[in-house]
VMD Tcl script that draws the C-alpha trace (Angstrom):
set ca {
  {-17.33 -1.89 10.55}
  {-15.65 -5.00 8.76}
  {-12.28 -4.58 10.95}
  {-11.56 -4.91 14.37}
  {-10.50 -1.08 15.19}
  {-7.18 -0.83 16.69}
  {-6.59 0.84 20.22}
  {-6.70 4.50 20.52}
  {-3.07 4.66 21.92}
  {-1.53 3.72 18.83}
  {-3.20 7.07 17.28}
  {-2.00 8.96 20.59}
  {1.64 7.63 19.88}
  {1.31 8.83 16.28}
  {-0.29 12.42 16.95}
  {2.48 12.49 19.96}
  {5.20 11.90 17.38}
  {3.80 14.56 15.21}
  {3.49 17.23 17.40}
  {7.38 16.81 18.68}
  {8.64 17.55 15.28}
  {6.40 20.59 15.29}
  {7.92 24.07 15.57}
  {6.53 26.26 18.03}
  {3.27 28.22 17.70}
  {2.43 26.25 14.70}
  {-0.60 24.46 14.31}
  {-1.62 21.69 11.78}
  {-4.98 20.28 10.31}
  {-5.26 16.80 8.55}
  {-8.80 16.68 6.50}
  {-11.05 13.55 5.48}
  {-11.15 12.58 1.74}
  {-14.12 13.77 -0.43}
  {-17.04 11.07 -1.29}
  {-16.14 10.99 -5.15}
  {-19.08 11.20 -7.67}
  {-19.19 9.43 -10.97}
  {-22.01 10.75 -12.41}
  {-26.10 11.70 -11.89}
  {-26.13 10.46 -8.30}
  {-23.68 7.53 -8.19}
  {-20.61 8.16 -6.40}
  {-17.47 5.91 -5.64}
  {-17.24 3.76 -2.79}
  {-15.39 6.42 0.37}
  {-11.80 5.43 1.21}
  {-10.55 7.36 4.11}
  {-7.28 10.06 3.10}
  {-4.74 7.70 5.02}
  {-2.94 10.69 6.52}
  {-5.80 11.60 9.24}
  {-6.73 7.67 9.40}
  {-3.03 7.60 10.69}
  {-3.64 10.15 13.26}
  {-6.71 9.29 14.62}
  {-8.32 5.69 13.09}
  {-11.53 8.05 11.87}
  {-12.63 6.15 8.63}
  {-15.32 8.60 7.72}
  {-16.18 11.46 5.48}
  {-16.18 15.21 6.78}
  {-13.92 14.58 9.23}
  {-10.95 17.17 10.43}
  {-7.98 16.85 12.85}
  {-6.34 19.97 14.37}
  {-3.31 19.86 16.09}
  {-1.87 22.61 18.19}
  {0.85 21.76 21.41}
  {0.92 24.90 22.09}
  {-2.64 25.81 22.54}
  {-3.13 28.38 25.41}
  {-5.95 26.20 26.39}
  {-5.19 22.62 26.75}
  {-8.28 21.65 25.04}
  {-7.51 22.50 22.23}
  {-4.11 20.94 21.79}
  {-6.06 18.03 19.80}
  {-9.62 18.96 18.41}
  {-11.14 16.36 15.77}
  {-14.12 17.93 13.72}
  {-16.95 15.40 12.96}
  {-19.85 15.31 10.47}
  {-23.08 16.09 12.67}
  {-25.51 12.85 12.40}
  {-28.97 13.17 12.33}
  {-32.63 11.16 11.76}
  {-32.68 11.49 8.22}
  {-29.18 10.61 7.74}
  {-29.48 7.92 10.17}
  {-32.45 6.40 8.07}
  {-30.56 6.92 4.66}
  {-26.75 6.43 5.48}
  {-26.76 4.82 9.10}
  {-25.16 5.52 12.22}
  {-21.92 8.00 12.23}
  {-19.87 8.73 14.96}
  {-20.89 10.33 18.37}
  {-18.58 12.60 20.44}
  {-18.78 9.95 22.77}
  {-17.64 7.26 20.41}
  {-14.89 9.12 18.58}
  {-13.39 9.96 21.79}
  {-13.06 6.32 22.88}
  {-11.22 5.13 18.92}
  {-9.43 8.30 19.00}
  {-8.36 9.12 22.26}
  {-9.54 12.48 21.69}
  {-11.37 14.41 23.96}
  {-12.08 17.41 22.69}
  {-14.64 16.65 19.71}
  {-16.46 19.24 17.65}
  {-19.19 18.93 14.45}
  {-17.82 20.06 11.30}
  {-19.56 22.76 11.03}
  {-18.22 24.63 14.41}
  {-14.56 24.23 12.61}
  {-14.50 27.62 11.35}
  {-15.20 29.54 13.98}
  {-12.80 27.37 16.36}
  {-9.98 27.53 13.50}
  {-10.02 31.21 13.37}
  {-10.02 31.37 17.04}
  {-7.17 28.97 17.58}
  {-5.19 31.10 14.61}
  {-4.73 34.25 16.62}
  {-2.54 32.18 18.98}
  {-0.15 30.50 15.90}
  {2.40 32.37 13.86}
  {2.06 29.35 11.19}
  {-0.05 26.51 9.73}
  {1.38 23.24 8.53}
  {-0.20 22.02 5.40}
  {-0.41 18.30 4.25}
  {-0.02 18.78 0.57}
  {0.06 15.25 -1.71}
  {4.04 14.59 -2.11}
  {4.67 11.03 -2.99}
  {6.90 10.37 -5.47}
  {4.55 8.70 -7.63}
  {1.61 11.53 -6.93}
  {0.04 12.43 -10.23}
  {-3.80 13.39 -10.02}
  {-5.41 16.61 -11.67}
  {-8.27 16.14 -8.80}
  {-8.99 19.23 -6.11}
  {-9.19 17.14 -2.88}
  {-10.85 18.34 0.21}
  {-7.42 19.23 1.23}
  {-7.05 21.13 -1.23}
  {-9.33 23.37 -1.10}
  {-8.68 23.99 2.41}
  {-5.53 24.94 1.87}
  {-6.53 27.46 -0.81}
  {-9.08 28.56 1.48}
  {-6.69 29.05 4.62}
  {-4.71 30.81 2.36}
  {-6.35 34.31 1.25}
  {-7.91 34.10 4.80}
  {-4.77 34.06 7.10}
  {-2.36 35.36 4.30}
  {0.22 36.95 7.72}
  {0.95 33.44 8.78}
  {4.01 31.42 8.07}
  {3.23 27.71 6.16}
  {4.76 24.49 6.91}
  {4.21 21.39 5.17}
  {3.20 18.21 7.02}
  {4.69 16.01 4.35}
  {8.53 15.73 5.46}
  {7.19 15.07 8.92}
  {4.57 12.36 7.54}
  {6.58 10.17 4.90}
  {9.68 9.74 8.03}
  {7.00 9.06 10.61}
  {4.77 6.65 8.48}
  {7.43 4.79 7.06}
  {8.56 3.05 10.37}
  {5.42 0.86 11.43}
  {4.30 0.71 15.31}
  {3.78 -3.55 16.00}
  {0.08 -2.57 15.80}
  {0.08 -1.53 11.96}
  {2.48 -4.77 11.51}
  {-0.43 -6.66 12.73}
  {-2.26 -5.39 10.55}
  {-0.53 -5.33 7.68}
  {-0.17 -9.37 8.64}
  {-4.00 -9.07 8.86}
  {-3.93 -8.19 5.17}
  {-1.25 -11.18 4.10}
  {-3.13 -13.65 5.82}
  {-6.29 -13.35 4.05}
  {-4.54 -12.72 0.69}
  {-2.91 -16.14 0.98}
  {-6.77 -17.07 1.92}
  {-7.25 -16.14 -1.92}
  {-4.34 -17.95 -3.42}
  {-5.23 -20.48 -1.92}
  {-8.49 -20.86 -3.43}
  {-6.94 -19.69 -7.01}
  {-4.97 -22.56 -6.82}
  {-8.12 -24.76 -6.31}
  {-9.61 -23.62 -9.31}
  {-7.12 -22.45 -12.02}
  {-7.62 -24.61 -15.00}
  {-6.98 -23.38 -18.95}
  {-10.64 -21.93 -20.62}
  {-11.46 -19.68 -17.47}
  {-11.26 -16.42 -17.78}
  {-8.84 -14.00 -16.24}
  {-11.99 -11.99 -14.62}
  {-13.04 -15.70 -13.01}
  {-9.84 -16.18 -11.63}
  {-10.36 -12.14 -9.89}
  {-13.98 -13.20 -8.68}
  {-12.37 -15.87 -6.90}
  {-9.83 -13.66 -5.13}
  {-12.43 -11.30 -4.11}
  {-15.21 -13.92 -2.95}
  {-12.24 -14.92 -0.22}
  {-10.75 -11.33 0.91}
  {-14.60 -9.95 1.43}
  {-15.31 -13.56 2.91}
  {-12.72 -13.06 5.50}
  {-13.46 -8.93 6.38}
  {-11.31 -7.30 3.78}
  {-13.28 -4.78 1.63}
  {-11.56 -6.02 -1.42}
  {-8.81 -5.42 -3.47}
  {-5.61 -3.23 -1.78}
  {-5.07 -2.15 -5.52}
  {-6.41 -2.67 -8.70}
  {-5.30 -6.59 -9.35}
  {-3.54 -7.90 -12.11}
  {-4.68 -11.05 -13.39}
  {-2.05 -11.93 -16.41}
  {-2.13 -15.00 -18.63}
  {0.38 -16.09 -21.31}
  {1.71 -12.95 -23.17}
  {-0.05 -10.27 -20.73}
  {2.63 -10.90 -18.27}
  {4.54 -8.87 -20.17}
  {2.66 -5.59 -19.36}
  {3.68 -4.60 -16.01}
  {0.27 -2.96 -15.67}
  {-1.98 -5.06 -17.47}
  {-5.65 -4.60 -15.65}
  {-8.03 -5.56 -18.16}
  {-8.14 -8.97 -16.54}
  {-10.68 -10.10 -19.76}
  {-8.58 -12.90 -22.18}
  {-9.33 -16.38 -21.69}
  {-6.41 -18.49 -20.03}
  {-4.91 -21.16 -22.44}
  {-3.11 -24.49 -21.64}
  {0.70 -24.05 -21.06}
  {-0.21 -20.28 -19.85}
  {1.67 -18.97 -17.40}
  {-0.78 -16.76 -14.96}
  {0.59 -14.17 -13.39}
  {-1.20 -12.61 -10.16}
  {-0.29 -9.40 -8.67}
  {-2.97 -9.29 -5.71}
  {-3.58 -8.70 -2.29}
  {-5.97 -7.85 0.07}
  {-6.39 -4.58 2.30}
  {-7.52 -4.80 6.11}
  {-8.70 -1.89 7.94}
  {-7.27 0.37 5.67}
  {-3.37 -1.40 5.44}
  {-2.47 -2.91 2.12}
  {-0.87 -6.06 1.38}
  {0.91 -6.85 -2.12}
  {1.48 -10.53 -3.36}
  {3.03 -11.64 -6.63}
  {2.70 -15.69 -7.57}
  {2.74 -17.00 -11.39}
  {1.70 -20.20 -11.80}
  {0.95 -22.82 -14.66}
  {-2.73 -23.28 -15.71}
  {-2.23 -26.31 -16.57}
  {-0.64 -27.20 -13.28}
  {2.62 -28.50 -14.39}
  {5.26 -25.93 -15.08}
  {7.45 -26.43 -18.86}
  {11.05 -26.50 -18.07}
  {11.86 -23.33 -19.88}
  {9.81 -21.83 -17.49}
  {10.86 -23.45 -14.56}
  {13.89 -22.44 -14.90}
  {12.98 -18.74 -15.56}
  {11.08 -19.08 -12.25}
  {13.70 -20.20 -10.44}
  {15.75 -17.91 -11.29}
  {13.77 -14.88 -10.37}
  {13.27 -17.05 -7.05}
  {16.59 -16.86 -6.56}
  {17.00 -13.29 -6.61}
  {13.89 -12.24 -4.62}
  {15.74 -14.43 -1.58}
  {18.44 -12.46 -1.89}
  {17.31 -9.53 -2.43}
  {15.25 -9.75 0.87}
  {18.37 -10.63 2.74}
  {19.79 -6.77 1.85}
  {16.97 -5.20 3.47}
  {18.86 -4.27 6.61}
  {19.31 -1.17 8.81}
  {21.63 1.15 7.02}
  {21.42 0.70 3.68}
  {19.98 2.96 0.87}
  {17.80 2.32 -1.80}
  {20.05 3.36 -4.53}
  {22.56 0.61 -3.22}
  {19.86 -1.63 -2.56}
  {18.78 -1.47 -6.25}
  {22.54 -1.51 -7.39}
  {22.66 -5.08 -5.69}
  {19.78 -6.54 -6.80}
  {20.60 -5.42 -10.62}
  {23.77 -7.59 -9.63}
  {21.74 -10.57 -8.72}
  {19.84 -10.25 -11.90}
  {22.49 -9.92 -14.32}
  {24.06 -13.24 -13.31}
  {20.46 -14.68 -13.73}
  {20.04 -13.41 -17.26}
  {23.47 -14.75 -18.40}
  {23.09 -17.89 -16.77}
  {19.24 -17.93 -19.03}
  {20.92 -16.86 -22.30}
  {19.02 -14.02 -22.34}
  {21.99 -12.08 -22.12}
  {25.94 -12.33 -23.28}
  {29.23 -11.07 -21.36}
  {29.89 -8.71 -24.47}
  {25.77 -7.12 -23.52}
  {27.44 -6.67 -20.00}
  {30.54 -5.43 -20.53}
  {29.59 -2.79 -23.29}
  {25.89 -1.89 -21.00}
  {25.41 1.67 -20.37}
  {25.58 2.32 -16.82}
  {22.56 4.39 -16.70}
  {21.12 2.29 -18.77}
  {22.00 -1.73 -17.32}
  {21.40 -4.35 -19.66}
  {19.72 -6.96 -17.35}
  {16.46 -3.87 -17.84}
  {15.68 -5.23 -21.16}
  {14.62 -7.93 -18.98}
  {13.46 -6.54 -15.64}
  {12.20 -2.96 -16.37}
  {10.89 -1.56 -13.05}
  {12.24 -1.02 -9.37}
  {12.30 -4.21 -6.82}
  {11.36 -3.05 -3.37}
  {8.36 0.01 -2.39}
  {7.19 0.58 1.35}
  {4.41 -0.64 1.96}
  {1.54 0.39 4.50}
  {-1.65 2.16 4.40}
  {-1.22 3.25 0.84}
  {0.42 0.22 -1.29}
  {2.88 2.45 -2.94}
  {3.83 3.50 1.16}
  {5.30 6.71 2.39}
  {9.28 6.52 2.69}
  {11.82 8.94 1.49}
  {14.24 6.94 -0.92}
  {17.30 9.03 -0.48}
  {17.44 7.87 3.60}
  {19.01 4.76 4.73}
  {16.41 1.61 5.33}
  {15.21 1.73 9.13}
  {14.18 -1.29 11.54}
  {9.97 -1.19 11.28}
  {9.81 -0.41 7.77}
  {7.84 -2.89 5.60}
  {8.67 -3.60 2.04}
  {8.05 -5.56 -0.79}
  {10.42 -7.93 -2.73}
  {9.58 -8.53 -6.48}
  {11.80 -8.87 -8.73}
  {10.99 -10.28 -12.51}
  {11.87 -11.23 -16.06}
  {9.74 -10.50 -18.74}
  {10.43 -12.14 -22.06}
  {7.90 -11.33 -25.02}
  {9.83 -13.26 -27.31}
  {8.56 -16.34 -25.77}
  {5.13 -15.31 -24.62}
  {5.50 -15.40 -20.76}
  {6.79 -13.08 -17.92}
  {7.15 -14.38 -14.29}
  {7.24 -11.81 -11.02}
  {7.58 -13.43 -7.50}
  {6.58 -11.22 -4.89}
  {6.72 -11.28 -0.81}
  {6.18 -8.40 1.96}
  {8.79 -7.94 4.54}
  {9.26 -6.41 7.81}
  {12.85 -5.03 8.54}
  {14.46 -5.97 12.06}
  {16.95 -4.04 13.74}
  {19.41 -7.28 13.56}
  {19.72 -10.24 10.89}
  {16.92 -11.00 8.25}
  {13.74 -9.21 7.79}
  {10.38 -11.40 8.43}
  {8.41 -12.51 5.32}
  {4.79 -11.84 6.32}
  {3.79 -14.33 3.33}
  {6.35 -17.01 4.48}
  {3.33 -19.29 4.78}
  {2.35 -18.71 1.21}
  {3.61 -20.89 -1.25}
  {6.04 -19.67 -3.61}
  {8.54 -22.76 -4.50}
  {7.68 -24.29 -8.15}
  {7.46 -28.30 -6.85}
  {5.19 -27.24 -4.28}
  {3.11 -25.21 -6.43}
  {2.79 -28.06 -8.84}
  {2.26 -30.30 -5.79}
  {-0.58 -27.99 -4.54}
  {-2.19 -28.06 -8.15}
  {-1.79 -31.72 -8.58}
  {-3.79 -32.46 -5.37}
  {-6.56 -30.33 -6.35}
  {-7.10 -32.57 -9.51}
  {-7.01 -35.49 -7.82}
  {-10.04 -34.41 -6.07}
  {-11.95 -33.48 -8.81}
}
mol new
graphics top color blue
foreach p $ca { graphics top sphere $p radius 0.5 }
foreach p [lrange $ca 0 end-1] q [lrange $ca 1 end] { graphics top cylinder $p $q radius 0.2 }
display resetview
């Protein structure tokens, strides 16, 4: 295992808060990811489904969690189901689990193999009057892939057809989106070795590398310091690519007077960190640009001071527009008449800066959080706002990852990153000297 695992009682503390929100004579099960082929016998790389990972810090395949308070035998009030090891599999694949092992990270103590799980599941049914499902319902879910969960579901379905369903979801995206000081750790974890990679970007950057040299680079550092890679897919964006908010081909070759934008970060046992920086390849910023970056600079700052207990992301997002529409004007990128005429559903400063500023942030990048509730204290966030301008070949995004506190401003887990244009240019400078 790359990561140091964290202590079972955090997964106690989140199963705890699960079960409380449970109605009575209800039981719920939480299943593993599937190990996703590709083709003939290659198969991608397993990533753990981040809702039992949450619940019990189990980061392998075939794995299910079974929760039940009111289980006539107390037992059986937490059972985790684990993929039986043997001596072939030990040979081929390694070690897995033992009982013995999984009840130490888990804090567990009632362990079964995977295979027992349908006789104990139809057992435990005869004592429930309903099953909570965890069905996929992010608000940016879109996959046409049966998952493991799936199936079960479908399975549990035309088996136990008398039984009432809940879904685990509601429960899930309110519990998950306030982070125990354990996950914040983590998640810190994560920020600290991303700003490993910056670092080193900044070292090497120069105009005739490639975009893909500049993403070796990143991942040489996070896998050098015990990340497993990439939190997301990165986006390495030179000159006119900036200006495709998803642009992952990561394949032109930087020119001088590029702009380079990076939208990176590493994971860390599973949590994600998310880091925006654009820099100059050629070191020294234009003063067109500079002044662009400055001015998203400006409203990242303070649009991190409005993360705060109590307000909504609507208003948050209402504000920031704000903050961005005095940028633009003050650019010339837009004019009072554009303001006063703009379509209220539509703003003007979007012709500009297109997408959303802030998403939770946690074990999935794109965290769980329900956007219609008011911000909490523990919730983690990013900040990046941007201006993208295709008429003059560049687009800038500034990103940090904050932590909300229940009083004053929220805590910049990449405050130790540089982000301020002199000091990037400083930074740069240095590294040529050496050369």
């Amino acid at each position: 295992m790359r990561y140091k695992p964290l202590p079972a009682s955090l997964y106690k503390r989140n199963r705890a808060k699960f079960m409380q929100r449970m109605k009575p004579a209800s039981l719920a099960v939480f299943n593993s990811n599937d190990i996703y082929p590709i083709s003939a016998d290659s198969t991608l790389p397993f990533q753990q489904h981040r809702d039992i990972f949450y619940l019990t810090g189990v980061d392998q395949e075939e794995s299910i969690l079974l929760l039940f308070p009111d289980a006539p035998d107390p037992k059986h009030r937490e059972v985790l189901f684990l993929r039986e090891t043997n001596d072939h599999i030990k040979i081929w694949e390694g070690e897995k689990l033992t009982k013995e092992q999984a009840r130490e990270l888990t804090g567990i103590d009632t362990v079964y193999w995977t295979h027992e799980f349908e006789r104990v599941f139809r057992d435990l049914m005869r004592h429930a009057d309903r099953i909570y499902f965890n069905t996929n319902e992010h608000y940016r879910a879109s996959h046409e892939t049966e998952t493991r969960e799936d199936r079960f579901i479908k399975w549990a379905k035309q088996q136990f057809p008398a039984h009432k369903t809940e879904r685990s979801q509601p429960v899930l995206q309110r519990l998950r989106s306030v982070k125990e000081p354990e996950e914040i750790e983590q998640i810190k974890r994560a920020c600290d070795i991303t700003a490993k990679g910056f670092d080193r970007v900044l070292q090497v950057l120069r105009p005739g590398m490639y975009e893909y040299e500049i993403e070796a680079e990143l991942a040489r550092e996070f896998l050098r310091h015990g990340s497993r890679g990439f939190a997301y897919t990165p986006i390495i964006a030179s000159g006119p690519n900036a200006n495709i908010l998803h642009y992952i081909q990561n394949d032109k070759i930087i020119s001088d007077g590029e702009l380079v934008l990076l939208d990176v970060g590493a994971e860390y046992g599973n949590w994600s960190s998310d880091l925006t920086r654009t820099v100059p390849a050629s070191g020294k910023f234009t003063p067109r640009q500079k002044e662009v970056y400055n001015a998203v600079l400006r409203v990242k700052n303070k649009a991190a001071k409005l993360l705060k207990p109590g307000i909504t992301i609507p208003r948050y997002h209402e504000k920031v527009g704000e903050f961005m529409t005095e940028e633009l004007l003050r650019l010339g990128l837009l004019t009072e008449e554009e303001v006063k005429n703009q379509n209220p559903e539509r703003p003007a400063y979007k012709k500009y800066f297109m997408h959303g500023t802030s998403h939770h942030l946690g074990l999935d990048t794109h965290d769980y959080g329900i956007l219609e509730e008011p911000i909490q204290a523990g919730m983690v966030f990013t900040v990046e706002p941007g201006i993208y301008i295709p008429e003059e070949g560049f687009g800038i995004r500034l990103e940090d990852d904050y932590v909300v506190q229940p009083e004053g401003e929220p805590l910049n887990l990449m405050a130790d990153i540089p982000i301020e244009a002199d000091e990037i240019e400083e930074l740069m400078a240095r590294q040529k000297n050496k050369k």
